[in-house]
PyMOL Python script that loads the backbone (N, CA, C, O; Angstrom):
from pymol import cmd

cmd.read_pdbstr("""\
ATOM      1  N   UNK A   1     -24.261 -14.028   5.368  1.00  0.00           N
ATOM      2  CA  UNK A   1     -23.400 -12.920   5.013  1.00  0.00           C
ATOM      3  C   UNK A   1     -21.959 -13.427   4.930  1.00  0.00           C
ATOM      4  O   UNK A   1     -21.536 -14.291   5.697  1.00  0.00           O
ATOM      5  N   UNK A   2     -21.118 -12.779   3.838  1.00  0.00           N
ATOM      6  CA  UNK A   2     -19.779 -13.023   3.860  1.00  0.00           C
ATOM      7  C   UNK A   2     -18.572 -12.178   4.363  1.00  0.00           C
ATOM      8  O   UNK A   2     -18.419 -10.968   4.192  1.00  0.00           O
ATOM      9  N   UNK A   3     -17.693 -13.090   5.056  1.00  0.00           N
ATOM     10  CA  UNK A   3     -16.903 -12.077   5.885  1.00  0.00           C
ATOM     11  C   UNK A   3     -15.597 -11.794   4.758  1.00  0.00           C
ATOM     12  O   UNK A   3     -15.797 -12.630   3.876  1.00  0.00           O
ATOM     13  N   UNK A   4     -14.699 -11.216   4.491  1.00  0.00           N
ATOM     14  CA  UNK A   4     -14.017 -10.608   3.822  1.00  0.00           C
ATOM     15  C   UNK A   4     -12.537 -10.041   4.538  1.00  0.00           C
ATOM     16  O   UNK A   4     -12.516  -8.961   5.129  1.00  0.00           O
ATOM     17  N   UNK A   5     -11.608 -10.700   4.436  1.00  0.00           N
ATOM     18  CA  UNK A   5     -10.846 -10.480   4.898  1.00  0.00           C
ATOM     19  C   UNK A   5      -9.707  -9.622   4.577  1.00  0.00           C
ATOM     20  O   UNK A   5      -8.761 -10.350   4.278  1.00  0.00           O
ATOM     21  N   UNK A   6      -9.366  -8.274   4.505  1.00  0.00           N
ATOM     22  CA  UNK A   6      -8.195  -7.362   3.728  1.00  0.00           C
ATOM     23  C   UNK A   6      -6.563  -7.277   4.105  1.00  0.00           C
ATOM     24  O   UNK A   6      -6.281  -6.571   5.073  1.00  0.00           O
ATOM     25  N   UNK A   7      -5.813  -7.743   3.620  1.00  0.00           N
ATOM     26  CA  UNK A   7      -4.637  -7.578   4.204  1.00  0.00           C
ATOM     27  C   UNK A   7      -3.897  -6.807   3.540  1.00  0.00           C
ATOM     28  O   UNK A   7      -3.803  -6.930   2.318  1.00  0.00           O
ATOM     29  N   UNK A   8      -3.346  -6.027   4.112  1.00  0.00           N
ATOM     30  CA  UNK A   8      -2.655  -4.518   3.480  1.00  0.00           C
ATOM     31  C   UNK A   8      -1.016  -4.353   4.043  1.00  0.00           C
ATOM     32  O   UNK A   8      -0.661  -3.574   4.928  1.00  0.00           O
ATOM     33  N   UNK A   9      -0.037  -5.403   3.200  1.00  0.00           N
ATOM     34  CA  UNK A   9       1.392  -5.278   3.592  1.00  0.00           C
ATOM     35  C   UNK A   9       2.100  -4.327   3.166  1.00  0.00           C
ATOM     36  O   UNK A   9       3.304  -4.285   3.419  1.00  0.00           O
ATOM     37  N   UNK A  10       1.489  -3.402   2.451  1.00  0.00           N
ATOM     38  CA  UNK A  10       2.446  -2.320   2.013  1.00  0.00           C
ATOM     39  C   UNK A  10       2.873  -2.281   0.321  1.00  0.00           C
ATOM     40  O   UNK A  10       3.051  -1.309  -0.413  1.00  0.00           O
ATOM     41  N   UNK A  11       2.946  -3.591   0.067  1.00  0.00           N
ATOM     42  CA  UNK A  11       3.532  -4.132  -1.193  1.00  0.00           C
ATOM     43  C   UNK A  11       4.071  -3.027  -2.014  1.00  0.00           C
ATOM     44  O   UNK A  11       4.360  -1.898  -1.616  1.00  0.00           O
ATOM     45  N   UNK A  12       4.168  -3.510  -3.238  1.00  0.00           N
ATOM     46  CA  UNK A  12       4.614  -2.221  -4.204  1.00  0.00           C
ATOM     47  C   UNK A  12       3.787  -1.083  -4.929  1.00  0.00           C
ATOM     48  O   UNK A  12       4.213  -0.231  -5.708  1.00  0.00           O
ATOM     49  N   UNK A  13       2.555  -1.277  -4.498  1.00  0.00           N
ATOM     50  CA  UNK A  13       1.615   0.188  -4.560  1.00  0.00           C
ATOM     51  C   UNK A  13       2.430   1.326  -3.728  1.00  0.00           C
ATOM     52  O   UNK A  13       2.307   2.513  -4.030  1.00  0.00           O
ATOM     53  N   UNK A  14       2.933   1.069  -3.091  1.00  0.00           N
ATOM     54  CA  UNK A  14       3.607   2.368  -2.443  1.00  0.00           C
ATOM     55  C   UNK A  14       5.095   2.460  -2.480  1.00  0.00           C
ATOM     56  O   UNK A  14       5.706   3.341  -1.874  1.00  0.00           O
ATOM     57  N   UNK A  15       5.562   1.712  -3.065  1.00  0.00           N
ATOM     58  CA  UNK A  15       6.753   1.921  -3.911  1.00  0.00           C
ATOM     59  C   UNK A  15       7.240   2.624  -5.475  1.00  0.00           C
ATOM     60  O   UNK A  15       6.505   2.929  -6.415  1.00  0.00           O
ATOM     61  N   UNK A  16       8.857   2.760  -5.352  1.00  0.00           N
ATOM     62  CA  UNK A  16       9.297   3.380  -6.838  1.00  0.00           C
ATOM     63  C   UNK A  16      10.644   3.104  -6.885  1.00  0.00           C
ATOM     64  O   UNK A  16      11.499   3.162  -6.001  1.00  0.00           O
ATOM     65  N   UNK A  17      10.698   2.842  -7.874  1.00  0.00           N
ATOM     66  CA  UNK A  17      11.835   2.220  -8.808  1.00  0.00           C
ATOM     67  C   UNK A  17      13.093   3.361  -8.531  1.00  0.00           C
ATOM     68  O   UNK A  17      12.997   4.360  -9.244  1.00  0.00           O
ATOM     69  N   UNK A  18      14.038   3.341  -7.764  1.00  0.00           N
ATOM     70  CA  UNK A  18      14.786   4.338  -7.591  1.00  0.00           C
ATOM     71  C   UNK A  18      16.016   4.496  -8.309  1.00  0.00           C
ATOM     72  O   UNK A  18      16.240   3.413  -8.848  1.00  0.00           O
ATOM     73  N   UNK A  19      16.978   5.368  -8.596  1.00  0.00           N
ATOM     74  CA  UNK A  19      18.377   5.230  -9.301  1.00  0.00           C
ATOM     75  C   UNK A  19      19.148   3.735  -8.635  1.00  0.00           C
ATOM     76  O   UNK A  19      19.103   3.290  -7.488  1.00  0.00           O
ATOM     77  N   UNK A  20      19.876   3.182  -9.924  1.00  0.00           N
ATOM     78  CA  UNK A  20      20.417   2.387  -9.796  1.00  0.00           C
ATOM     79  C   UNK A  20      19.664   1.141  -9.656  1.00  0.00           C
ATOM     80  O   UNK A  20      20.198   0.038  -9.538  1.00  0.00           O
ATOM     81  N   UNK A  21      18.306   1.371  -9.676  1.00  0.00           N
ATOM     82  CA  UNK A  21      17.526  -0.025  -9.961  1.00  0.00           C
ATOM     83  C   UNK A  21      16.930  -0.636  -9.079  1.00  0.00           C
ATOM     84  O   UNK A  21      16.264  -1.664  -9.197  1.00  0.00           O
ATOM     85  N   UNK A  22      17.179   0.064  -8.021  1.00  0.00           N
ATOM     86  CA  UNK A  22      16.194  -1.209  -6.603  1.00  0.00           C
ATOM     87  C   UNK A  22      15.308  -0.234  -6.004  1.00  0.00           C
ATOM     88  O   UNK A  22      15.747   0.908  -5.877  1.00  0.00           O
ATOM     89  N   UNK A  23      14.058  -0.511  -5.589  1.00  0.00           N
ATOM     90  CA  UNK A  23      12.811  -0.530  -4.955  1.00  0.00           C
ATOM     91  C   UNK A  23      12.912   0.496  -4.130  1.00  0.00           C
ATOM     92  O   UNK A  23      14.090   0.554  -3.776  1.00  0.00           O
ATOM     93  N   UNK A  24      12.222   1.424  -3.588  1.00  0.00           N
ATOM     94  CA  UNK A  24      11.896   2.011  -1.967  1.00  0.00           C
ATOM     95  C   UNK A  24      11.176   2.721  -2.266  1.00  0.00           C
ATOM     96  O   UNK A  24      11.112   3.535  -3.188  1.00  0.00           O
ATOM     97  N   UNK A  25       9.905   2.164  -0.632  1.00  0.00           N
ATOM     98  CA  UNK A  25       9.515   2.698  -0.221  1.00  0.00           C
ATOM     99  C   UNK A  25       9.127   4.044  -0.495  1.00  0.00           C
ATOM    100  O   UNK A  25       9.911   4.889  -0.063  1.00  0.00           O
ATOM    101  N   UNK A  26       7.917   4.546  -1.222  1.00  0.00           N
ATOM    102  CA  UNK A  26       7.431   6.247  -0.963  1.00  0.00           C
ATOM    103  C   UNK A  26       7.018   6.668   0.675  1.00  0.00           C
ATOM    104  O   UNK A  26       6.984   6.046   1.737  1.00  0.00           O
ATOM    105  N   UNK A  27       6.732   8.058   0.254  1.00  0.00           N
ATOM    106  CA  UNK A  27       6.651   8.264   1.766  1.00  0.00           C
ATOM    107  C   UNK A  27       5.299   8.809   2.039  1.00  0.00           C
ATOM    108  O   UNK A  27       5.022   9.338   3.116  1.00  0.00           O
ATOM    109  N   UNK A  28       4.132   8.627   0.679  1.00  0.00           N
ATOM    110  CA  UNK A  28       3.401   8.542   1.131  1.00  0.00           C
ATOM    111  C   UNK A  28       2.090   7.407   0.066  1.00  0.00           C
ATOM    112  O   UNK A  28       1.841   7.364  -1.139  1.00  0.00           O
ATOM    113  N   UNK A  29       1.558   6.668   1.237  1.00  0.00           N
ATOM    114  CA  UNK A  29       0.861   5.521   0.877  1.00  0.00           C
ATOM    115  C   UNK A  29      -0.408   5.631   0.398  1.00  0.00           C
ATOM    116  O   UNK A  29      -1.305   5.530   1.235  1.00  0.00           O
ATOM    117  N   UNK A  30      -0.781   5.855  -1.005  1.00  0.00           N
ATOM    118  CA  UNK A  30      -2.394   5.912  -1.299  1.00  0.00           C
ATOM    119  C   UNK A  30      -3.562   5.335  -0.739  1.00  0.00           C
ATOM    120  O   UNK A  30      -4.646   5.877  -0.522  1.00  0.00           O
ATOM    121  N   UNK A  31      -3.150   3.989  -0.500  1.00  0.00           N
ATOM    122  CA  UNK A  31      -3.957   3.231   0.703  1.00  0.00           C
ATOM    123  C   UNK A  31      -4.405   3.798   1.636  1.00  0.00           C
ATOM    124  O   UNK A  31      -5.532   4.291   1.596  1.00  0.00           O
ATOM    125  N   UNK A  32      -3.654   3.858   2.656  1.00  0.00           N
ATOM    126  CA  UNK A  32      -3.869   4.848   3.520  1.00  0.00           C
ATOM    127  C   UNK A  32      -4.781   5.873   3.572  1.00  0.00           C
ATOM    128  O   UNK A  32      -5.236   6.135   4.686  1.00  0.00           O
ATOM    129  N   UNK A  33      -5.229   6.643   2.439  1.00  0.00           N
ATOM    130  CA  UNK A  33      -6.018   7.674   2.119  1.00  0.00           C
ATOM    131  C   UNK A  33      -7.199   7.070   2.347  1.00  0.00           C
ATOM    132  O   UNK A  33      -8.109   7.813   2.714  1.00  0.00           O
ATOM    133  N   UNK A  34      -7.429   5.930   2.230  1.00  0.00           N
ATOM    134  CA  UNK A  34      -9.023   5.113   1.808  1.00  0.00           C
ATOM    135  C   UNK A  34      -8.998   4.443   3.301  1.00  0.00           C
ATOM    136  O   UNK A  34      -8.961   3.213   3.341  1.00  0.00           O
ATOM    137  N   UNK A  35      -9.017   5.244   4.653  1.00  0.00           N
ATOM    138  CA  UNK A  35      -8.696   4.429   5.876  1.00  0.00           C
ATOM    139  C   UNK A  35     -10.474   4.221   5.922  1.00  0.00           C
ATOM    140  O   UNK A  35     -11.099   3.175   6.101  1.00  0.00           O
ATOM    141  N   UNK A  36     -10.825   5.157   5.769  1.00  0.00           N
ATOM    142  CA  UNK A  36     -12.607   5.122   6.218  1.00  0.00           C
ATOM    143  C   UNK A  36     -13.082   4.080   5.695  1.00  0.00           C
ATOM    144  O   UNK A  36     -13.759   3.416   6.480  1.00  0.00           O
ATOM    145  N   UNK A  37     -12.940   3.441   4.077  1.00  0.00           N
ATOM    146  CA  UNK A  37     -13.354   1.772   3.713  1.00  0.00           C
ATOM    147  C   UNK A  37     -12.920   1.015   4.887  1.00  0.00           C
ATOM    148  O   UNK A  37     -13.820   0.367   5.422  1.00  0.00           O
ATOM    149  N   UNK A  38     -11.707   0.936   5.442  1.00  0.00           N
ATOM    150  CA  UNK A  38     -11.488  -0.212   6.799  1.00  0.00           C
ATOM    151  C   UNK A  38     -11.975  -0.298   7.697  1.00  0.00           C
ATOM    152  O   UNK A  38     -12.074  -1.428   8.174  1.00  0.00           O
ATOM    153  N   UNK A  39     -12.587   0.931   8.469  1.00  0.00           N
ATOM    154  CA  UNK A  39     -13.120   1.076   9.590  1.00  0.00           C
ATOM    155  C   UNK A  39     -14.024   1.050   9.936  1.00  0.00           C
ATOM    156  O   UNK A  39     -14.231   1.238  11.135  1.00  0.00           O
TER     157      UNK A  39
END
""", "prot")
cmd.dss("prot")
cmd.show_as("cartoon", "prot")
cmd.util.cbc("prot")
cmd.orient("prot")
């Protein structure tokens, strides 16, 4: 059997392009929704 390792930093799936051009953070993470696949 193969083990599978997931690492979930946040990256820019849960980000948006904000005024003036730089990155942040949403406040809420789609990932997150799918906790039951991790557990």
């Amino acid at each position: 059997m193969k083990t599978i390792l997931v690492l979930h930093t946040g990256g820019t799936i849960s980000m948006s392009k904000v005024a003036g051009g730089s990155v942040a953070p949403n406040e809420k993470n789609p990932l997150m929704e799918q906790e039951a696949l991790f557990s």
